[in-house]
C-alpha positions as a printed Julia matrix, in Angstrom:
620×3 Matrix{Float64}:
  66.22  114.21   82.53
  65.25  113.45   85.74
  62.6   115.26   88.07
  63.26  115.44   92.22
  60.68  116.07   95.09
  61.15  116.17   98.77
  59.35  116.63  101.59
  59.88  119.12  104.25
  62.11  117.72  107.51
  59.12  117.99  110.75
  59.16  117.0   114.35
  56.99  113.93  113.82
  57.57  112.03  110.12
  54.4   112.3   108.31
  54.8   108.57  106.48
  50.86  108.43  104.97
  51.37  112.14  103.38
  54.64  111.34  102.15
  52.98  107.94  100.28
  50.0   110.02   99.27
  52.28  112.39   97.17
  55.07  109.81   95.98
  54.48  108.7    92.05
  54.09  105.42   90.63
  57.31  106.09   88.46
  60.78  104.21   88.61
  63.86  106.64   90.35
  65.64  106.2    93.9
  64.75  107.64   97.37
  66.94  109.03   99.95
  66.42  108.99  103.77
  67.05  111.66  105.79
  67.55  112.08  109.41
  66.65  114.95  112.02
  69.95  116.5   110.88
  69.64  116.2   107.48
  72.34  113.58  107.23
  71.73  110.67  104.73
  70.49  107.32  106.03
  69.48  104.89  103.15
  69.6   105.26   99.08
  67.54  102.69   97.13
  66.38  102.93   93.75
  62.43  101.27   92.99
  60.77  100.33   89.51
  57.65  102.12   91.35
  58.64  104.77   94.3
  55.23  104.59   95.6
  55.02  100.76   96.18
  58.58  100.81   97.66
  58.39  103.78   99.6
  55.64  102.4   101.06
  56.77   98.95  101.83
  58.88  100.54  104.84
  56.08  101.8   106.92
  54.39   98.81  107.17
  53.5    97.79  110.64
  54.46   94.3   110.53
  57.54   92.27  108.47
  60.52   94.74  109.31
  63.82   93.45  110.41
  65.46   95.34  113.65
  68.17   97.03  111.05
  65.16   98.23  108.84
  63.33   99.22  111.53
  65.93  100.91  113.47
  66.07  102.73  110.32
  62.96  103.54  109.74
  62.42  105.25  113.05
  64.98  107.48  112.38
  63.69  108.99  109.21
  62.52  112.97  109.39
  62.16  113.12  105.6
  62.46  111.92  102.19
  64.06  112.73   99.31
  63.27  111.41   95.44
  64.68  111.5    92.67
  62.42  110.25   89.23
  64.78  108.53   86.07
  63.39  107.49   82.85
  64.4   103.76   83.65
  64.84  101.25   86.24
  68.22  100.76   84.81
  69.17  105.23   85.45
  67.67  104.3    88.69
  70.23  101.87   89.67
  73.04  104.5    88.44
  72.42  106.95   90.24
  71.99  104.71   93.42
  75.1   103.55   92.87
  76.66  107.29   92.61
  75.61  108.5    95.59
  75.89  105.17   97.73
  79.21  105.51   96.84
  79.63  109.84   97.49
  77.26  109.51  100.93
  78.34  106.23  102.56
  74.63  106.06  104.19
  74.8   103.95  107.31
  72.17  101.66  106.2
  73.18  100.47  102.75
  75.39   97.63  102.38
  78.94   98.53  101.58
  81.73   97.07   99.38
  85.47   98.86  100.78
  87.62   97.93   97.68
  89.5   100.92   97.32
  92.54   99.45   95.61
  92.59   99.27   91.85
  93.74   95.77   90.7
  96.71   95.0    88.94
  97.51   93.69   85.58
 100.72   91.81   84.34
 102.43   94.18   81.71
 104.55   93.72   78.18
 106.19   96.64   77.72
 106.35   97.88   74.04
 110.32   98.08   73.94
 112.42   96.34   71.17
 112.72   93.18   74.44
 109.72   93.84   75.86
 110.09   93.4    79.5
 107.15   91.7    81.77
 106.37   93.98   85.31
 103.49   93.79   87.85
 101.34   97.01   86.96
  98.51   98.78   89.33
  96.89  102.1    88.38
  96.0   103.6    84.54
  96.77  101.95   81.27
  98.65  103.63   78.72
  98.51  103.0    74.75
 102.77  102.04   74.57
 101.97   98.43   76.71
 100.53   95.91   76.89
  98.02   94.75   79.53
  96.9    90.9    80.6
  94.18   90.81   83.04
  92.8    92.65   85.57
  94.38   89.91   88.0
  91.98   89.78   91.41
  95.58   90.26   93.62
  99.19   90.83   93.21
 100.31   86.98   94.19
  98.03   85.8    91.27
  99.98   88.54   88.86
 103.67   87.22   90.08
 102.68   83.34   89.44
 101.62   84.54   85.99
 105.17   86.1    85.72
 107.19   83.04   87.01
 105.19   80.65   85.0
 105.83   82.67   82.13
 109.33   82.54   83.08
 110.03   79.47   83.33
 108.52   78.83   79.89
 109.59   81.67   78.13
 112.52   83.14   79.5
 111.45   86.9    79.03
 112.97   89.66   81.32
 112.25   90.96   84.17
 114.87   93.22   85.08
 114.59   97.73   84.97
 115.44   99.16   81.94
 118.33  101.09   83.62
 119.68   97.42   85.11
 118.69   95.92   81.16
 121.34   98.85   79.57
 124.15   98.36   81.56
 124.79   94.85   81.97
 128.11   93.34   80.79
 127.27   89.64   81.72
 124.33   87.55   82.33
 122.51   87.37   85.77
 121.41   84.69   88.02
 118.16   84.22   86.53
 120.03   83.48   83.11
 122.18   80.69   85.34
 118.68   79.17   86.43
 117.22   79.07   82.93
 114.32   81.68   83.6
 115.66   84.47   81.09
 116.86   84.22   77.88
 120.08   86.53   78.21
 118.81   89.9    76.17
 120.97   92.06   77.84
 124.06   90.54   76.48
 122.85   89.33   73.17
 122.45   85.81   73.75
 119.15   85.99   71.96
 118.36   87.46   68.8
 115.27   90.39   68.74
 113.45   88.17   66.23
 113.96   85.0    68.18
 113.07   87.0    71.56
 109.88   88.39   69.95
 108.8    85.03   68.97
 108.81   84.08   73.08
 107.18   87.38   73.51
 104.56   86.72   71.13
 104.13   82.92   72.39
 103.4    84.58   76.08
 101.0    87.06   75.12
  98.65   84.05   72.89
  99.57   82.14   76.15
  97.84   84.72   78.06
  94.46   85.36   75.86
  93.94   81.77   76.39
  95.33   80.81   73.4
  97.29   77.58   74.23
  96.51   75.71   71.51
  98.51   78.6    69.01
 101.09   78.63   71.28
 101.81   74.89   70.97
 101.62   74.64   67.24
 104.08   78.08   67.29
 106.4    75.74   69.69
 106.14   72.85   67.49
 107.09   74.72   63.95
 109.83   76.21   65.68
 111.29   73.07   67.24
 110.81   70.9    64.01
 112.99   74.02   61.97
 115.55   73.84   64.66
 116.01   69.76   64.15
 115.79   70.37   60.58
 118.55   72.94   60.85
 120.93   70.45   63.17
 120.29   72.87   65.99
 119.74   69.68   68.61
 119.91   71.39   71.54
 117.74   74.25   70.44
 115.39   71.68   69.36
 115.4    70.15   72.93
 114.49   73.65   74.5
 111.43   73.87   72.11
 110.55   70.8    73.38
 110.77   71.13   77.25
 108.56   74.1    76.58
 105.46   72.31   74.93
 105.47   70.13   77.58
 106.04   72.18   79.99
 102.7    74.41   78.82
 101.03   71.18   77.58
 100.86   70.37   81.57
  99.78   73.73   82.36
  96.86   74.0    80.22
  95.92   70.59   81.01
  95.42   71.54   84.71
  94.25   75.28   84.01
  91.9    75.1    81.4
  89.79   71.78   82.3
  86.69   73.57   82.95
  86.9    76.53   81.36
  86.19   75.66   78.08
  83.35   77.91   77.41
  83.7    81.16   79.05
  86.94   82.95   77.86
  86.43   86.1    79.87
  84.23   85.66   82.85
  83.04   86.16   86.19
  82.06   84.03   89.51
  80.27   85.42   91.97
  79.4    83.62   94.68
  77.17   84.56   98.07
  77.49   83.27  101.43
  75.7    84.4   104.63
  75.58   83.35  108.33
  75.0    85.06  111.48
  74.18   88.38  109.98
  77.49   88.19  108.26
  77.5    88.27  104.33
  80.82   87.44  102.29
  81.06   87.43   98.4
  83.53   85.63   96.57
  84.78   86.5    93.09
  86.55   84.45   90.91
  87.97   85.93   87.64
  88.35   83.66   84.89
  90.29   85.62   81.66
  91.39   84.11   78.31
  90.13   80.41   79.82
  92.41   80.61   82.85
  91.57   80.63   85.92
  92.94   84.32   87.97
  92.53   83.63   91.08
  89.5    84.54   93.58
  89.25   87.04   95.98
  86.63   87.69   99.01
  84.95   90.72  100.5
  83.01   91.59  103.8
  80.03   94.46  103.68
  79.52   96.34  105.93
  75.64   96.83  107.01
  74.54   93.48  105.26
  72.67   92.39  108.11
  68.97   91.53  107.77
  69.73   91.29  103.88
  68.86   88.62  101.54
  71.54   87.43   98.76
  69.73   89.57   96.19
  70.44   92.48   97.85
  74.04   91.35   98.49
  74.57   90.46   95.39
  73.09   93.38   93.49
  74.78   95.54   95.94
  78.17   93.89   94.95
  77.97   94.21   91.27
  76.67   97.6    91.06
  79.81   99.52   93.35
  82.6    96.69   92.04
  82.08   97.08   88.2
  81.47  101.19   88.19
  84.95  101.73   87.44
  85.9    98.58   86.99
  85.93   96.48   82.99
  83.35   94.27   83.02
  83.71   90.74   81.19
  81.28   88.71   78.28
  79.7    86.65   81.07
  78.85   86.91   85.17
  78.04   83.48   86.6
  76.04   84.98   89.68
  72.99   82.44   90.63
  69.41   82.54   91.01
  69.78   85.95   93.29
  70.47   87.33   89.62
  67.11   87.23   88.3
  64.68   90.01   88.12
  66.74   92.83   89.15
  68.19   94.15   86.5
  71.82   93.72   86.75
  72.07   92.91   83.62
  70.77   95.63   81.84
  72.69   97.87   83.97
  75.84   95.8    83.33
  75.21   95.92   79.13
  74.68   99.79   79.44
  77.23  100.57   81.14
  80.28   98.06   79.52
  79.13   99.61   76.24
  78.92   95.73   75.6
  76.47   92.87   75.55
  76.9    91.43   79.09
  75.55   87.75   79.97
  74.35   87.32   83.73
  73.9    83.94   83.99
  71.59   83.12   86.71
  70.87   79.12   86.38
  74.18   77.68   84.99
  75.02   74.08   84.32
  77.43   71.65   83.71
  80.84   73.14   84.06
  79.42   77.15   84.86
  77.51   75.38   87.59
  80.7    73.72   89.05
  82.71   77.08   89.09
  79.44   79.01   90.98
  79.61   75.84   93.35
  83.05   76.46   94.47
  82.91   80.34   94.45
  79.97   80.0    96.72
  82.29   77.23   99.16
  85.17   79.59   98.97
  83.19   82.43  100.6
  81.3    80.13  103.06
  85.23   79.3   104.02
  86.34   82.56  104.3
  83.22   83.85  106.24
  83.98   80.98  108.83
  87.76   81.86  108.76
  86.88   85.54  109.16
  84.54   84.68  112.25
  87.19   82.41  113.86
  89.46   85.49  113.31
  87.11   88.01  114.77
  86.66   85.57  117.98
  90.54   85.32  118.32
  90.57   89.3   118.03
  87.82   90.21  120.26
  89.43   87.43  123.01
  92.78   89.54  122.64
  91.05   92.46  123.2
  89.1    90.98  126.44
  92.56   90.34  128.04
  94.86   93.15  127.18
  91.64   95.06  128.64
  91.5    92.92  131.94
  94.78   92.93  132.31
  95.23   96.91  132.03
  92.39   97.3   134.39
  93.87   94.75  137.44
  97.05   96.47  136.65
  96.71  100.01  136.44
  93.16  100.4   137.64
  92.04  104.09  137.48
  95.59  105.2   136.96
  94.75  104.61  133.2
  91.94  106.01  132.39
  90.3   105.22  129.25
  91.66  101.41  128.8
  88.5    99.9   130.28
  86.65  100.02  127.67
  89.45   99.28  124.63
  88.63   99.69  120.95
  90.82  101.78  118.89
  94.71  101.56  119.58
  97.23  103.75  117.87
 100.94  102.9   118.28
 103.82  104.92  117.91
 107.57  104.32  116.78
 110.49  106.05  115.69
 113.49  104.81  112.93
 116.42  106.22  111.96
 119.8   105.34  111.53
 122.67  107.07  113.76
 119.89  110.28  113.63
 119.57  110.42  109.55
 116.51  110.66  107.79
 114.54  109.92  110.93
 110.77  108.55  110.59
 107.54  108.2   113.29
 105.31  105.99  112.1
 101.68  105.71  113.69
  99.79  102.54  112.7
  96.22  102.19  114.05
  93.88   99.18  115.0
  90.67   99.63  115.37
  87.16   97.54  115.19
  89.28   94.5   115.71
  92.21   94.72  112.63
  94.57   97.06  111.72
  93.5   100.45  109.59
  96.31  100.68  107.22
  94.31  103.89  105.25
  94.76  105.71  108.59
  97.99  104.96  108.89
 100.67  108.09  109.12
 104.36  108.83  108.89
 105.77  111.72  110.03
 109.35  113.08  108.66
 111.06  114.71  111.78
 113.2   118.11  111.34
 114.52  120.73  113.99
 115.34  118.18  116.37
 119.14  116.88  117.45
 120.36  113.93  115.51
 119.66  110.45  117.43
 117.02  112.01  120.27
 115.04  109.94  119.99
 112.46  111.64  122.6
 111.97  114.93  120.93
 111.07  112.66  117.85
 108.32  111.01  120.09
 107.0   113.88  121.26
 106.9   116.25  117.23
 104.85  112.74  116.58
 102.42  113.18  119.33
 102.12  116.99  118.74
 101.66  116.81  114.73
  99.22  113.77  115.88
  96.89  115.14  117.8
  97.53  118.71  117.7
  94.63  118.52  115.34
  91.95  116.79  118.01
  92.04  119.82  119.53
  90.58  121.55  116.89
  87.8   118.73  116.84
  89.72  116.93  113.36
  90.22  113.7   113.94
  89.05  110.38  116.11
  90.77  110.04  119.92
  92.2   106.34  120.5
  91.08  104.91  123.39
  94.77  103.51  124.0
  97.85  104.97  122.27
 100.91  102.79  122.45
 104.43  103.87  122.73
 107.68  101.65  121.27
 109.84  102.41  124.1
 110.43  102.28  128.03
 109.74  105.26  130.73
 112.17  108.28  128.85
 109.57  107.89  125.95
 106.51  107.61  127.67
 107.36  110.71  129.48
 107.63  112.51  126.25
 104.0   111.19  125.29
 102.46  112.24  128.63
 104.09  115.79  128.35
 103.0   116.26  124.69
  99.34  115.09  125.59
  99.04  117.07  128.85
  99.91  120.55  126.45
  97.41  119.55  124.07
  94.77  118.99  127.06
  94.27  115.2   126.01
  94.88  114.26  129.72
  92.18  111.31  129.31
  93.96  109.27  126.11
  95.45  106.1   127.95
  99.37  105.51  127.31
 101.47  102.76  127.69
 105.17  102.84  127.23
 105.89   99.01  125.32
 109.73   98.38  126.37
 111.79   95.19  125.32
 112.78   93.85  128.5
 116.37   93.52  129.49
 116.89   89.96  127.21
 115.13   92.51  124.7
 113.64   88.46  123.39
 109.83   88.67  121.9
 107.06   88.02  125.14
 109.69   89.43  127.74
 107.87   93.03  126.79
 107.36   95.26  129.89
 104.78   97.44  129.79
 104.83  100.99  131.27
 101.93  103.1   133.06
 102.39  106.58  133.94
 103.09  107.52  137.33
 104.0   103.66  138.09
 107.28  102.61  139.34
 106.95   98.79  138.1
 106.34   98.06  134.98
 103.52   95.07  133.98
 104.76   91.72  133.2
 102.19   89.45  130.96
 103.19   86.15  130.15
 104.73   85.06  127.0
 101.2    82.82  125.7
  98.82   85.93  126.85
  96.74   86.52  124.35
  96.82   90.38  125.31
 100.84   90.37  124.9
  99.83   88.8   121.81
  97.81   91.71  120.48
 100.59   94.47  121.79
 102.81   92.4   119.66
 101.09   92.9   116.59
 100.14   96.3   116.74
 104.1    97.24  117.6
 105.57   95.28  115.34
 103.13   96.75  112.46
 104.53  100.35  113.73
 107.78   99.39  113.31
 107.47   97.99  109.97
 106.06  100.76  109.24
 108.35  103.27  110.43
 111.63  101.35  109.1
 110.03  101.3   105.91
 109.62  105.22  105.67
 113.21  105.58  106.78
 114.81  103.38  104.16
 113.03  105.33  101.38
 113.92  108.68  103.08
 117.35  107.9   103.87
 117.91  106.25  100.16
 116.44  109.6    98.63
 118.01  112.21  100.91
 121.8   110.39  100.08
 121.13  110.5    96.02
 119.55  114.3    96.22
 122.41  115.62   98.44
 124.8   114.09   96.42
 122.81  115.35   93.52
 122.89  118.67   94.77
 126.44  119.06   95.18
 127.16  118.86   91.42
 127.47  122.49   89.64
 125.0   122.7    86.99
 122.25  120.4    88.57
 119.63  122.72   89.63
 116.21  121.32   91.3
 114.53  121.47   87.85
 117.26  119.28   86.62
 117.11  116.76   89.74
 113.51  116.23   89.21
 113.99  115.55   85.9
 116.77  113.15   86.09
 114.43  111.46   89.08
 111.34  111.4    86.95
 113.26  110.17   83.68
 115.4   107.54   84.79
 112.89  105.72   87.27
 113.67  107.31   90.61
 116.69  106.88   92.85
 117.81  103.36   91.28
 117.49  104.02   87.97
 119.78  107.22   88.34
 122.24  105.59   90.2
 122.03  102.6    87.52
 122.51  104.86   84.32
 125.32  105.29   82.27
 126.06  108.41   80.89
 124.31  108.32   77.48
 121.43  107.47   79.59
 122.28  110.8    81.44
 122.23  112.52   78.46
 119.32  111.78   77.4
 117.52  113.58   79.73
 116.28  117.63   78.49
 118.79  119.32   79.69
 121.42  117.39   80.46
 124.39  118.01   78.02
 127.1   115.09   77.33
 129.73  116.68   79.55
 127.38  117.39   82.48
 126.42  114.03   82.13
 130.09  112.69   82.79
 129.96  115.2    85.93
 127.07  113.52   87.23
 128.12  109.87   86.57
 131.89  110.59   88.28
 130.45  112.48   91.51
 127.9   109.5    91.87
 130.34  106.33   91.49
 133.45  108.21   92.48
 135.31  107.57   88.89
C-alpha cells in the first residue's frame, strides 16, 4: 500500500516548507512545472534527505539546476521498500517521459531463433510473443546475430529453412540441398528419426551444450562405420570438427556464466553510451549499444541504474549481470531478483575471465560513443551546408531553410498507375525518424498522375497541422522536378502552411547520382551543388530513404491487391473466406504456394472449391 502527498502548485516554490513536511520514509518524488507537466521522477531510501539535496545552494550541475528552477511543486509517493520505490519509478519514467530523467528508446522487442514443433522442425528468425508449440533460443541482442546462428547451424546440421507451404510441395531438392546446408526433408532424403537426431544435436548446441553434442556426433558416426555406411560415417565426422572449431573459438571465456549479462558504461562530453553484451548457453550473442537521452551531468551509477531498470521491465532477465563497481549500493539487484521471480547475481567487482568480458563491453561502448560523435559531426557539417547553400541560393524566397532541422521528404511508386504508394520519411535531430515515418495508399486519382498523388500526400500530411496535430518540418523535400513541386506549393498554400520551405529534388537530364537539380518556387533555374557537397550528400540520403520506402509499400500493395482480386473473382470465396485462406496459409505466398489439400484444409473450404481456387490461381 502506498501513501501520496503533494503540495499545492504557487507563484514562488516554497522549497523549505516542502522539506519541512516531506517524511523520512523510502518512495519516489515527482517534479512538477508551472503547468503541471512532469519534470523529473526519482525514487529515495529517505524522501526527506533527497528531496532536500536539490535545493542546496551550492554543488548543482547546469542540467540539475536548470531543473530545479523550474519546479512549482512536488509530488510523493511513500512504498514499503526501496526496492517498490524503484518500480514504480520505473513505471512512470517510462508512461511520462519527464525531460530530465535519462532515457533508454529501445522500443523493438528482440528476436529469438525458433524450432518449430512440426514432425521436421523448421529453424526461422522470430520477433514478438512466444507461444507453447516452439521452441525458442535466445533473446539474440539483433537480427544479424540470429541469422549467423541459423547459417552456422546450417552448415552443421543441415535443418530447413524453407515455409511450410514451399516444404509441402516440393518434388525435388533445392539449391541449399546442392550446397550441403539442408538435409533434403522435403523429398525424403532423410529419415524423421535421423532428422530429429540433427534437430536435437542443434538445440543441445544452442543451450551451450557442446560437449553432448560431440559425444551424440561421435556414437552416431562410430554406428555408421560399424554398419559399412563410409560415407555417412565421413559426414558425422566433418560435423565434430566442424563444431569442435566452433566451440573452441566461442566458448573460451565463457566457461562460468551460462546465461549472462555485460554491461558496460562509457561517458565523454556529456554523452553516455551503454553497451550490452548477451552471453546465453556459454556463447557469446552478440553486443549491442544505446544512447540516452538527458544523461548529461550524470554519473555511471545513474546511467547504469537507469539502464537496467527500463531494459529488463519487460524484458527476461538472466542468472548473472556483470555491471561494475557503479553496481553497488543501489539496489539493482534486489529489484532484479524480485522482479525475474529468480535469484539474480549483479556482479559488481568481477575477475579473471568476468573481468575480461566487462573490459571489452566497456571498450565497445567507448568505440561506439566516439563513432557516434564522429557521425554527429559529419551530420551537423551536412546540415551547415545544405543550409548555406539554400540561403545564397534562394535567399528569402525560401523561407524557413535558414535555420534547418527537421526535413520530411516525399515520393511516390507505382507501377504503370497500380497499387500506387507516397511514402514520407523524416530526418530530424540529425538521423532519420523511421517511427514517424508514413505511407499513404492513394485512391480517386487517374492511373499514372503522378501529381495528384503528390498533392493527396501533402493534403493527408498536413491537413492535420492545421488542426494543431502534428510537428511542421522546417524543409519538406519533394522527389521530382517543377510539375511536382507545383502540386506541393498548391496543396500547402490551401492548407495555409505558406511558411514550410519546399524544394522540388529532380534527377538531372543524365538522371546519374550528384547531377540532382534542385528546385525553388517561383525560380526559373534550378540549383546546381557539386557532386562531393556534403549538402547534396544529405539530400541524397534523405531521398533515397523515401524512395525505399515508398517502393517497398508498393510491392506489398501491388502483390496483395493481384492475389485478392484474383481471389475475389472465384464464386464461393466470400471476404470471410479470403481472410481465412490469407490468415491460414501464411499470407499471399503461402496461398499461392498451396496445393489443394492444403486448400482444403482451411474451415470452410470444401475439396471441390478448393480445386476452383487452385485452377483460377495457376491457370490449370
Amino acid at each position: 500500500m502506498t501513501d501520496t502527498a503533494e503540495t499545492s502548485p504557487a507563484q514562488s516554490f516554497d522549497a523549505a516548507a516542502l522539506i519541512a513536511s516531506l517524511p523520512s520514509l523510502p518512495g519516489v518524488y515527482r517534479m512538477l512545472g508551472s503547468a503541471a507537466e512532469v519534470l523529473y521522477v526519482g525514487k529515495a531510501r529517505d524522501l526527506k534527505k533527497r528531496v532536500s539535496s536539490y535545493f542546496r545552494k551550492t554543488g548543482l550541475g547546469p542540467r540539475i539546476a536548470m531543473m530545479v528552477a523550474q519546479i512549482a511543486s512536488v509530488e510523493i509517493t511513500v512504498t514499503r521498500s526501496e526496492v517498490e520505490a524503484l518500480v514504480l519509478e520505473n513505471n512512470l519514467i517510462k508512461s511520462l517521459t519527464p525531460r530530465y530523467n535519462i532515457l533508454f528508446r529501445d522500443d523493438k522487442s528482440y528476436p529469438y531463433l525458433m524450432l518449430t514443433g512440426d514432425a521436421f522442425p523448421r529453424m526461422a528468425f522470430h520477433r514478438g510473443s512466444l507461444d507453447s508449440e516452439n521452441r525458442y533460443f535466445g533473446p539474440f541482442p539483433h537480427t544479424g546475430a540470429v541469422r549467423d546462428s541459423i547459417q552456422l547451424l546450417q552448415r552443421v546440421f543441415r535443418l530447413r529453412t524453407c515455409e511450410d507451404s514451399v516444404f509441402r510441395n516440393r518434388s525435388r531438392p533445392c539449391l541449399l540441398h546442392q550446397i550441403r546446408r539442408c538435409s533434403g526433408p522435403c523429398v525424403g532424403l532423410v529419415s524423421e528419426s535421423d532428422y530429429a537426431e540433427d534437430v536435437a544435436s542443434a538445440a543441445l548446441f544452442l543451450d551451450g551444450r557442446s560437449d553432448a553434442v560431440l559425444q551424440r556426433l561421435d556414437q552416431r558416426m562410430q554406428a555408421a562405420a560399424e554398419a559399412l555406411q563410409y560415407e555417412q560415417a565421413a559426414v558425422f565426422r566433418d560435423q565434430m570438427q566442424s563444431l569442435a572449431r566452433m566451440a573452441q573459438k566461442q566458448y573460451a571465456d565463457t566457461a562460468n556464466d551460462a546465461d549472462a549479462d555485460v554491461i558496460g558504461v562509457a561517458m565523454e562530453q556529456g554523452v553516455a553510451c551503454v553497451n550490452l553484451v548477451m552471453i546465453r548457453g556459454g556463447r557469446q550473442l552478440g553486443d549491442r549499444s544505446f544512447f540516452p537521452s538527458n544523461a548529461r551531468d550524470s554519473d555511471e551509477a545513474d546511467v547504469l541504474s537507469a539502464f537496467v531498470t527500463q531494459h529488463y521491465l519487460e524484458r527476461p532477465v538472466p542468472g548473472v549481470l556483470i555491471a561494475g563497481e557503479a553496481a553497488r549500493g543501489s539496489g539493482i539487484e534486489a529489484w532484479l531478483s524480485d522482479h525475474a521471480g529468480h535469484r539474480v547475481n549483479v556482479v559488481s567487482r568481477p575477475a579473471t575471465d568476468r573481468r575480461a568480458w566487462l573490459d571489452m563491453a566497456r571498450k565497445n561502448a567507448l568505440h561506439a560513443l566516439r563513432q557516434r560523435q564522429l557521425e554527429t559531426g559529419n551530420q551537423e557539417l551536412r546540415l551547415r551546408a545544405l543550409q548555406e547553400a539554400l540561403h545564397d541560393a534562394f535567399g528569402d524566397a525560401l523561407p524557413g531553410a535558414d535555420a534547418l532541422q527537421r526535413i520530411e521528404c516525399f515520393d511516390i511508386s507505382h507501377t504503370g498507375g497500380e497499387a500506387t504508394v507516397a511514402s514520407c520519411v523524416v530526418y530530424d535531430r540529425l538521423e532519420m525518424r523511421r517511427g514517424e515515418y508514413r505511407r499513404y495508399n492513394i485512391e480517386g486519382i487517374t492511373p499514372g498522375d503522378d501529381y495528384a498523388a503528390m498533392r493527396q500526400a501533402i493534403e493527408r500530411r498536413y491537413g492535420k497541422l492545421v488542426s494543431g496535430d502534428g510537428v511542421a518540418p522546417d524543409l519538406v523535400l519533394i522527389d521530382g522536378g517543377p510539375g511536382q513541386l507545383g502540386m506541393a506549393v498548391s496543396a500547402l498554400a490551401e492548407l495555409g502552411l505558406n511558411e514550410i520551405a519546399l524544394i522540388g529534388v529532380a534527377k538531372g537530364p543524365e538522371r546519374k547520382p550528384g547531377e540532382e537539380e534542385l528546385w525553388s518556387p517561383g525560380c526559373s533555374e534550378p540549383l546546381l551543388l557539386a557532386a562531393d557537397h556534403p549538402g547534396l550528400h544529405l539530400i541524397q540520403t534523405v531521398r533515397d530513404e523515401a524512395h525505399r520506402f515508398a517502393i517497398t509499400g508498393h510491392r506489398a500493395r501491388r502483390a496483395k491487391k493481384r492475389v485478392t482480386s484474383t481471389l475475389e473473382g472465384i464464386s464461393g470465396v466470400g471476404g470471410k473466406r479470403r481472410r481465412e485462406l490469407l490468415a491460414r496459409l501464411g499470407g499471399l505466398k503461402g496461398v499461392m504456394g498451396a496445393s489443394v489439400q492444403d486448400l482444403a484444409q482451411v474451415p470452410g473450404i470444401s475439396l471441390t472449391l478448393a480445386e476452383r481456387i487452385y485452377q483460377q490461381l495457376h491457370g490449370d
